[in-house]
C-alpha positions in Angstrom: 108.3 80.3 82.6 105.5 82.2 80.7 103.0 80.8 83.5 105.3 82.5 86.1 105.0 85.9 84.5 101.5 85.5 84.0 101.0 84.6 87.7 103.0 87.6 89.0 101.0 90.4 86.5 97.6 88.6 87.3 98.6 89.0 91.5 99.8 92.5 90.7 96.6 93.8 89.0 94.2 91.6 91.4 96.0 94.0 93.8 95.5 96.9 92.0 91.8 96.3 91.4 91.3 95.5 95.2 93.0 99.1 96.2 90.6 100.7 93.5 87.8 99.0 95.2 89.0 100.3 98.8 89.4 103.6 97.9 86.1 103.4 95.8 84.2 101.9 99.4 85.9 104.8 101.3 85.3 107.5 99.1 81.2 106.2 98.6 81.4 106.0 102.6 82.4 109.5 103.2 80.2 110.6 100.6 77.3 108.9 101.9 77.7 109.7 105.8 77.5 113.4 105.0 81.3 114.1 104.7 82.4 113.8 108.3 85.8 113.9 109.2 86.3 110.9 110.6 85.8 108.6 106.8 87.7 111.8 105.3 90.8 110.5 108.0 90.0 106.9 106.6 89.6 107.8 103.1 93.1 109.9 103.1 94.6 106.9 105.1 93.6 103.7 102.5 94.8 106.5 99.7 98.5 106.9 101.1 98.3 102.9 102.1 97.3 102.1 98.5 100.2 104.6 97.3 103.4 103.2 99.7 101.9 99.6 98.8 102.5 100.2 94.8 105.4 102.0 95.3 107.0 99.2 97.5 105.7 96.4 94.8 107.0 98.0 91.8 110.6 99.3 93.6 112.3 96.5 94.2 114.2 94.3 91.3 117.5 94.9 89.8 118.2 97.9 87.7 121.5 97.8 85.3 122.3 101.7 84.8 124.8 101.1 81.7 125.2 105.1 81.3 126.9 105.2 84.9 128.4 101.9 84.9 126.5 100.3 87.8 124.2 97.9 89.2 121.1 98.9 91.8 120.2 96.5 93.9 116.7 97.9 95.3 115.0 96.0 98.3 112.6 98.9 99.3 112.1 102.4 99.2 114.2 103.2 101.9 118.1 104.1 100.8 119.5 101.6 103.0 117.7 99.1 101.6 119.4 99.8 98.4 123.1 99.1 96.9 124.6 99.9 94.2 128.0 98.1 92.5 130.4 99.3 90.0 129.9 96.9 86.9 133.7 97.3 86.1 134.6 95.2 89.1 131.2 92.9 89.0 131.8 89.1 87.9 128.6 87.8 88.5 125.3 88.3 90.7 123.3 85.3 91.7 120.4 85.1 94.2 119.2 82.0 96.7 115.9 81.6 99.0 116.8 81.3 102.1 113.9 79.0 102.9 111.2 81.5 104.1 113.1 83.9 105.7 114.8 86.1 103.0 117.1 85.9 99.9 120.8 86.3 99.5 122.6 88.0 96.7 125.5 86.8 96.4 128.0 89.3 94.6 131.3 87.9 92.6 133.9 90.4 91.9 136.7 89.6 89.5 139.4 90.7 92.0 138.3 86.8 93.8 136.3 88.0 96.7 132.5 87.1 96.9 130.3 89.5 99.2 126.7 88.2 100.6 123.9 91.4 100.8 120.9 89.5 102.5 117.4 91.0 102.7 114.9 89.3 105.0 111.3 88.8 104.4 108.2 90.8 106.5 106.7 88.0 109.0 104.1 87.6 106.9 104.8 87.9 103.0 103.7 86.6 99.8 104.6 89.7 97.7 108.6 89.6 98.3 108.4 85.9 97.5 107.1 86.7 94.5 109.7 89.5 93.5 111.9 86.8 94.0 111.2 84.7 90.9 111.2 88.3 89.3 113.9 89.1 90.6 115.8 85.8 89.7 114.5 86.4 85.9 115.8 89.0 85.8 119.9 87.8 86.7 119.2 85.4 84.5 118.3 87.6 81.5 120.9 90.3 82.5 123.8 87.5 83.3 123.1 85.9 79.7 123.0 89.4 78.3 125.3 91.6 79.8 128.3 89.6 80.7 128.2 87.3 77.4 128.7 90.7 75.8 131.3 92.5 77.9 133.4 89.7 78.9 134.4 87.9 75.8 
């Protein structure tokens, strides 16, 4: 479990480090060719890449809002890619792989109906199958946590 974590935050700053170096190459590249416009439209380009690409990493997981009552689902940083569930009603939230195509939640209410919010993966994707396993730690923890608490 601990080489899992280890894994994700070692892929995460390899990541960061590599957009440092980008922007660093860009910004020596546009310094060097006597500040033409054409590496400053590069430069501003692999700066708002690096920016949507840290912001999409670090968005999506499962966020348990106890002062409103509810649980975020968040799958990007687009709202539609988000959903949100009123814990009074919530049972239980489990997650599957759907082999390389996606994951399903799968959503248990305590009134004995089960809903399925499915997010599929980019064609080509290593970082959502690694928010996965995040993700996944994360039901665990919050499962063990939150409903051994509440629902005694």
């Amino acid at each position: 479990m601990k080489r899992i974590y280890l894994y994700g935050r070692s892929v995460r700053i390899i990541m960061l480090l590599s957009f440092g170096f980008l922007l660093w190459a860009f910004t020596d590249m546009y310094i060097q060719s006597g500040y033409s416009l054409a590496n400053l439209a590069l430069l501003i380009l692999g700066a708002v890449a690096a920016v949507c690409v840290m912001i999409w990493m670090y968005s999506m997981g499962i966020f348990l809002d106890r002062k409103h009552k509810k649980l975020r689902i968040v799958m990007g940083i687009l709202y539609h890619e988000r959903k949100e569930i009123s814990l009074d009603s919530l049972e239980s939230v489990d997650v599957v792989l759907n082999g390389h195509l996606g994951m399903t939640f799968v959503i248990r209410y305590t009134y004995d109906r089960t809903e399925h919010f499915e997010h599929r993966f980019f064609r080509i994707s290593f970082v959502e199958r690694w928010q996965f396993s995040r993700i996944k730690r994360q039901l665990e923890k919050m499962n063990a946590r939150y409903w051994s608490e509440n629902r005694v």
